[in-house]
C-alpha positions in Angstrom: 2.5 6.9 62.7 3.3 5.6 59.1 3.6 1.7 59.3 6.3 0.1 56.9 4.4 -0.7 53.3 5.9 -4.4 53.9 2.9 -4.9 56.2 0.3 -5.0 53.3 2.2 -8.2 51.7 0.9 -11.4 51.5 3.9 -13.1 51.6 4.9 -11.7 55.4 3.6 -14.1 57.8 1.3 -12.2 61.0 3.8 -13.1 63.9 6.3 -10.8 61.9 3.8 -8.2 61.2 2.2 -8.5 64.3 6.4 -7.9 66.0 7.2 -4.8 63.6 4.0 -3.5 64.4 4.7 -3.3 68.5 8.1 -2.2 67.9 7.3 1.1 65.5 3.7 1.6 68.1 5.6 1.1 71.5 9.4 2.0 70.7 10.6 -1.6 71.8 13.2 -3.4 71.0 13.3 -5.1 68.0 14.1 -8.3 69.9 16.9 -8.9 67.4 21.0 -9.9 67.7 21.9 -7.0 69.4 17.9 -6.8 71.2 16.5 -5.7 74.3 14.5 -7.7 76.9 11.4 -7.9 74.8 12.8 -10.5 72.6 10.9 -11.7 69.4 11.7 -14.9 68.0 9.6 -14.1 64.9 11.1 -10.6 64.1 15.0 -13.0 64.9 13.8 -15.6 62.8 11.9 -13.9 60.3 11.9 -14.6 56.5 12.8 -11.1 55.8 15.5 -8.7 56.6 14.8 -6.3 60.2 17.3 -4.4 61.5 17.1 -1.0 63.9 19.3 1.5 63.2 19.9 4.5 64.6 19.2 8.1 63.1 22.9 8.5 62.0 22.6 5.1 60.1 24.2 2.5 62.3 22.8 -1.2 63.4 21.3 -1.3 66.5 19.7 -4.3 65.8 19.6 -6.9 63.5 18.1 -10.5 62.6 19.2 -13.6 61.0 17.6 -12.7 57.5 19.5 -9.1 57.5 23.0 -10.7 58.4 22.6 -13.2 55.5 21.4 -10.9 52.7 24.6 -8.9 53.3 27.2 -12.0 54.2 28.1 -10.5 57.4 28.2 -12.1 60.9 25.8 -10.2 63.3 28.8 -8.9 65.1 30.4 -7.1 61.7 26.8 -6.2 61.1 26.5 -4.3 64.3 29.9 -2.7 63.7 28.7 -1.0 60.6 26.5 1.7 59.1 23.8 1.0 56.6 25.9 3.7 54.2 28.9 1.1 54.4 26.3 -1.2 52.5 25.6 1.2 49.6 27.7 1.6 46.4 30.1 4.5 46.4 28.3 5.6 43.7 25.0 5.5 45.2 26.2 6.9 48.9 25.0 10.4 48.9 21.9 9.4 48.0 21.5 6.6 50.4 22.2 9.4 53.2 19.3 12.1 51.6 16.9 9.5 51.5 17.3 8.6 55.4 18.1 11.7 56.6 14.6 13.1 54.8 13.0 10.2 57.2 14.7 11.2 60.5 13.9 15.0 59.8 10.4 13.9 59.4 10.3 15.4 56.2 8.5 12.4 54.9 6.8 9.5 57.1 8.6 6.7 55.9 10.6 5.3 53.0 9.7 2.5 50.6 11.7 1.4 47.1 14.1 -1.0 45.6 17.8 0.2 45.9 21.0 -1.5 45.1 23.3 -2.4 48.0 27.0 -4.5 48.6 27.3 -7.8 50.1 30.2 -8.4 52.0 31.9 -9.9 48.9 31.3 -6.8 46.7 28.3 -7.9 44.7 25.6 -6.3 44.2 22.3 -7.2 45.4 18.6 -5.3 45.1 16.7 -5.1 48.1 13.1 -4.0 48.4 13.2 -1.7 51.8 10.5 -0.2 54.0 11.5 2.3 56.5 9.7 3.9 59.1 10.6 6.2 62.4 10.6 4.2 66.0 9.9 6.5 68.4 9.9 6.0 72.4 7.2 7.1 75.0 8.0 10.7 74.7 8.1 10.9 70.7 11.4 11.4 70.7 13.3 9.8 67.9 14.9 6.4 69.1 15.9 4.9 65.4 14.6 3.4 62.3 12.6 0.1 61.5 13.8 -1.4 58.4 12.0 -4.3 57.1 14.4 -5.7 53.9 13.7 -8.3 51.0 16.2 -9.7 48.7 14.5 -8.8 45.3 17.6 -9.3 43.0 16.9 -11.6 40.9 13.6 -10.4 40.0 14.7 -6.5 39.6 17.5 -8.1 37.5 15.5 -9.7 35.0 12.9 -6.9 34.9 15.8 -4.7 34.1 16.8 -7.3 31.5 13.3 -7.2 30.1 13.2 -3.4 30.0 16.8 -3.2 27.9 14.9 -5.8 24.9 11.8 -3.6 25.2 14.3 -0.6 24.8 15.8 -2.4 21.8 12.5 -3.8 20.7 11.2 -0.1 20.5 14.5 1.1 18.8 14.3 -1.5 16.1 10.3 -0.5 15.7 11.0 3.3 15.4 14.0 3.1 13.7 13.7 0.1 11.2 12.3 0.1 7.8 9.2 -1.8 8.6 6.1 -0.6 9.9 4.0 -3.1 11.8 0.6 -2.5 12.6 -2.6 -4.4 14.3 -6.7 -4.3 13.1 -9.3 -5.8 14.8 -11.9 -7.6 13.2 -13.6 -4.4 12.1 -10.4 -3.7 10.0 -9.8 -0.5 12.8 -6.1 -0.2 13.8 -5.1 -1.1 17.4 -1.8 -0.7 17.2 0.7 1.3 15.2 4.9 1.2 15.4 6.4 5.0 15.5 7.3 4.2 11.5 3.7 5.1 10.6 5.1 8.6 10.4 7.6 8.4 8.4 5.9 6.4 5.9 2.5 7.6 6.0 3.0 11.1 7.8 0.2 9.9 10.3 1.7 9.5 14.1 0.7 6.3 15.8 -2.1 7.8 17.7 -3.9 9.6 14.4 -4.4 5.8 12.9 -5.3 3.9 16.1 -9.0 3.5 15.7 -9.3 4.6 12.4 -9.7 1.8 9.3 -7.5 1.1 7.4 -8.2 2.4 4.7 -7.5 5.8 5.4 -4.1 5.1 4.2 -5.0 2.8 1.0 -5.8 4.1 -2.8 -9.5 2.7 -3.0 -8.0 -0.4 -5.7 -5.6 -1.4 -2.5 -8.7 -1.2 0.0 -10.9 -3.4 -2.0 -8.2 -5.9 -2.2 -7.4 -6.1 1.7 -11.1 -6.0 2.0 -11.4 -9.6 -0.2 -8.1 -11.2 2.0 -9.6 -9.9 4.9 -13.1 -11.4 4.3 -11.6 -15.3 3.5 -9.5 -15.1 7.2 -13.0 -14.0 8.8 -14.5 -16.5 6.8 -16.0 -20.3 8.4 -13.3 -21.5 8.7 -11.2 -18.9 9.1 -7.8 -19.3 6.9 -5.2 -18.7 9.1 -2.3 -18.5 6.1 -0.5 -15.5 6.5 -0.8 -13.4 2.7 1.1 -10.7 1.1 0.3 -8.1 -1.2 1.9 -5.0 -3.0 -0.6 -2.5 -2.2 -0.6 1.5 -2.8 -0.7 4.0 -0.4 -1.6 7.1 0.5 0.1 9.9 2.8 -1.5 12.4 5.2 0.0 14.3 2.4 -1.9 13.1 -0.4 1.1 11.4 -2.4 1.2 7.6 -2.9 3.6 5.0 -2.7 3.6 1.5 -3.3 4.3 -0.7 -0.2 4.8 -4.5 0.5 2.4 -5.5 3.2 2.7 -9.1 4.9 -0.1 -10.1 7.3 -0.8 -13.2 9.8 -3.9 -13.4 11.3 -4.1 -13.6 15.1 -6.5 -16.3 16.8 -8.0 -16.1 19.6 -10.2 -18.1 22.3 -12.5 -20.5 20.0 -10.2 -20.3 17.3 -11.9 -17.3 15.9 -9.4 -14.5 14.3 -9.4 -11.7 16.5 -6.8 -9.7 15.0 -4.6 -9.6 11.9 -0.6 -7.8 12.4 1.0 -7.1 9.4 4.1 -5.8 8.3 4.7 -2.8 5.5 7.5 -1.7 4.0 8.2 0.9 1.1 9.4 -0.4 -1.9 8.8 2.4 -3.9 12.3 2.0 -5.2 12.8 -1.3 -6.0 9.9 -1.2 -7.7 11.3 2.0 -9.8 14.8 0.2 -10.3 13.0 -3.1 -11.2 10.9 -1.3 -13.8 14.5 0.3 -15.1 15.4 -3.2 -16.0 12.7 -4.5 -17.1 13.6 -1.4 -19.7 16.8 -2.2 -20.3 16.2 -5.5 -20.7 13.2 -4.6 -23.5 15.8 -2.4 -25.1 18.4 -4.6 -25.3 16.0 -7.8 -26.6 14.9 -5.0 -29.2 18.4 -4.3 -30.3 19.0 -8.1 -30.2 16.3 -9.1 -32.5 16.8 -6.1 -35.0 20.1 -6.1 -35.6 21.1 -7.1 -39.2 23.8 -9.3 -38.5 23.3 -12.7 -37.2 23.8 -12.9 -33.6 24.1 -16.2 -31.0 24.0 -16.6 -27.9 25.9 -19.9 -26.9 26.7 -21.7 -23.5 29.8 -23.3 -23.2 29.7 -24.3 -19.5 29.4 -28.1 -19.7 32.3 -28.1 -22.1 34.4 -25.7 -19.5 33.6 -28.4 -17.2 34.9 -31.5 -19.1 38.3 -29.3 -20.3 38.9 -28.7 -16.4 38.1 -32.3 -15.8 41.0 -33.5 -18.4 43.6 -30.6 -17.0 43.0 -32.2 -13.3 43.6 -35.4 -14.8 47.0 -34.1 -16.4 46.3 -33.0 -19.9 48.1 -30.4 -20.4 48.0 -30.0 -23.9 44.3 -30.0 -25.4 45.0 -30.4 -28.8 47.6 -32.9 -28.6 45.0 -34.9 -26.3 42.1 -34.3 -29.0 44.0 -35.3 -32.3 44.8 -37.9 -30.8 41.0 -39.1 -29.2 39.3 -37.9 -32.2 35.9 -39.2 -30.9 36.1 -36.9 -27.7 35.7 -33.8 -30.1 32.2 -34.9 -31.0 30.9 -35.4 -27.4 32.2 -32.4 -26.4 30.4 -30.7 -29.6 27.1 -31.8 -28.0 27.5 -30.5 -24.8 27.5 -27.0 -26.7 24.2 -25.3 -26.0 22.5 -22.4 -27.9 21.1 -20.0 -25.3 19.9 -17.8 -28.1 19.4 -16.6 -31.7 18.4 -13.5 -33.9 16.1 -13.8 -36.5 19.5 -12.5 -38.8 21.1 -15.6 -37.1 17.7 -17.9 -38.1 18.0 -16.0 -41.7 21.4 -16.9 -42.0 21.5 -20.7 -41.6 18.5 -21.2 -42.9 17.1 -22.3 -39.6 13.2 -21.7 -39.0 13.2 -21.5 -35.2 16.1 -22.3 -32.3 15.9 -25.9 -31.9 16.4 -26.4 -35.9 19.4 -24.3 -35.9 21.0 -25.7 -32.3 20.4 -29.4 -33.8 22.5 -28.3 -36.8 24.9 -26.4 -34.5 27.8 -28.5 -34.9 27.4 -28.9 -38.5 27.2 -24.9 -38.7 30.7 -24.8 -36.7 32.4 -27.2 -39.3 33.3 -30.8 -39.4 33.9 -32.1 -35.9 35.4 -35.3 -37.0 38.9 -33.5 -38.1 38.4 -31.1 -35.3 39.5 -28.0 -38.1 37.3 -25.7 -37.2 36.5 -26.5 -33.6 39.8 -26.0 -32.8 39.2 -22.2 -32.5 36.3 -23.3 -29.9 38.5 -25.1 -27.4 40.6 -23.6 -24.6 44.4 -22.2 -24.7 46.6 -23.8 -22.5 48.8 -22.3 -19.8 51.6 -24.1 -17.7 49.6 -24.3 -14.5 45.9 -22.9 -13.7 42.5 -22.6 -14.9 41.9 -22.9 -19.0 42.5 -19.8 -20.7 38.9 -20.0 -22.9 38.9 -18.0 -26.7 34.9 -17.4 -27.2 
């Protein structure tokens, strides 16, 4: 006869096993609220659930522990069926798996399933099952042995959603992250290997590393490699732009961050690293560094003299005077003649063309931006840097004239 798998823990003391044993062997009583003459203080008092039921699913018998895990009395428990203790959801099957226990269609029954506590919460309970038969072997009910394993198949399910997320981020994310071992052999690849690389997980795991590096790319992992093995090991994480090379053939040029991983004795173990393909940022980076080339070209070439001039600092003062309650510059500047010149000096030249240099008679930047105000026009009347300063409006920011 198939004894109830809860008779292999550890946790179970041997009075209890010792009572469930002699009730499934000799068909007695399980000694419980509801019990025969055989009486068992250690099945009533038990640290787990026991309760008899019959073969269509009502309590017979139950203990202490039973009544507690479902916030019943033992008089409502003995008024109900264990079906009344299963989600409506999960009913039907509740009922298949019993029934496939009292048909004999399998020895016993042993899994975690969700039931309702009297208040309508749901609890987990580890169960064990098994068939009590009398003196004749004919069916007198089932033995079931109960644990409250809630909060334990809670935060397992807990754990297994992040893993599920952990995975979906891995296979669906940009970044590939990988693991060598000291030999520089993958032990570990995330499902984006493929899609970068066209090599599934299980083609690189045990394979080096460089199978998917150009042989300039290899040698260079090979030298960061070599100072984190090194005594001492550096244990700085590195990153490089390195190229490489698909299944297919075709290169592309990947950022690859690494940490090394240490191990008992502080000796580097591992290394996990992170690539991603930046193939076009590299592209779109290199298309400006065009532009830019072209445009310093055309800057420099030109035959007309051309400046590049920041005016922040003077923005700044003007906006200081309007929240003071200036309202009209010019007025304020005619009048504070000597506030013209300092804000001259806080004109900087950014740039110049060599037409610009020509022009002045400058020979390099910082002869012409010292001259700068001179070149403008005489700041003492303020004549020519009145075309310089800001328009006024009747509220708001400066309106600026370059």
């Amino acid at each position: 006869m198939e004894l109830p798998q809860i008779l292999d823990r550890d946790d179970v003391p041997e009075d209890v096993k010792a009572a469930i044993r002699r009730v499934i062997t000799t068909g007695a009583p399980a000694g419980c609220v509801g019990g025969g003459p055989l009486y068992s203080a250690a099945l009533a008092d038990a640290p787990v659930g026991v309760a008899l039921l019959s073969p269509a699913g009502e309590f017979l018998e139950v203990n202490r522990q039973a009544c507690a895990m479902a916030g019943f009395s033992p008089e409502q428990m003995l008024s109900l069926s264990v079906d009344d203790l299963a989600p409506p959801h999960n009913r039907d099957a509740h009922r298949q798996r019993r029934q496939a226990v009292v048909s004999g269609e399998i020895p016993a029954l042993a899994g975690v399933y969700p039931h309702l506590r009297s208040d309508g919460t749901e609890i987990w309970l580890s169960v064990s099952a098994s068939r009590v038969e009398d003196d004749n072997g004919k069916l007198r009910g089932l033995l079931c042995v109960l644990k409250d394993v809630t909060e334990a198949t809670l935060a397992a399910r807990a754990l297994e959603a992040d893993e599920r997320k952990y995975r979906d981020l891995l296979s669906h994310g940009d970044d590939w992250l990988w693991r060598l071992n000291t030999k520089g052999e993958f032990t570990y690849c995330s499902p984006v290997s493929a899609r970068l690389t066209g090599y599934e997980p299980s083609e690189l795991v045990g394979r080096p590393r460089d199978v998917v590096l150009t042989p300039e790319s290899a040698a260079l992992v090979a030298a960061a490699w070599q100072q984190r093995l090194g005594s001492p090991p550096d244990l700085t994480p590195f990153a490089l732009d390195l190229r490489h090379r698909r299944k297919d053939g075709s290169e592309f040029l990947a950022e690859t961050r690494a940490v090394p991983i240490v191990g008992p004795g502080g000796l580097v173990t591992e290394i996990q690293g992170l690539t991603r393909d930046i193939s076009q940022r590299a592209a779109m980076e290199a298309a400006l560094r065009d532009i830019e080339e072209r445009y310093r070209l055309v800057f420099e070439r030109s035959p007309v003299g051309l400046c590049v001039q920041d005016f922040s600092l003077i923005h700044e003062q003007i906006e200081q005077l309007h929240r003071r309650g200036v309202t009209d510059i010019r007025a304020y500047l005619e009048a504070n003649p000597s506030e013209i010149a300092r804000l001259a000096s806080l004109l900087r030249l950014v740039d110049a063309n060599r037409a610009a240099l020509a022009l002045y008679g400058a020979a390099s930047m910082d002869q012409l931006a010292a001259a700068l105000p001179r070149v403008l026009g005489d700041v003492s009347s303020g004549a020519s840097w009145s075309n310089w300063l800001p328009s006024p409006r009747a509220a708001g920011p400066w309106n600026w004239r370059p």
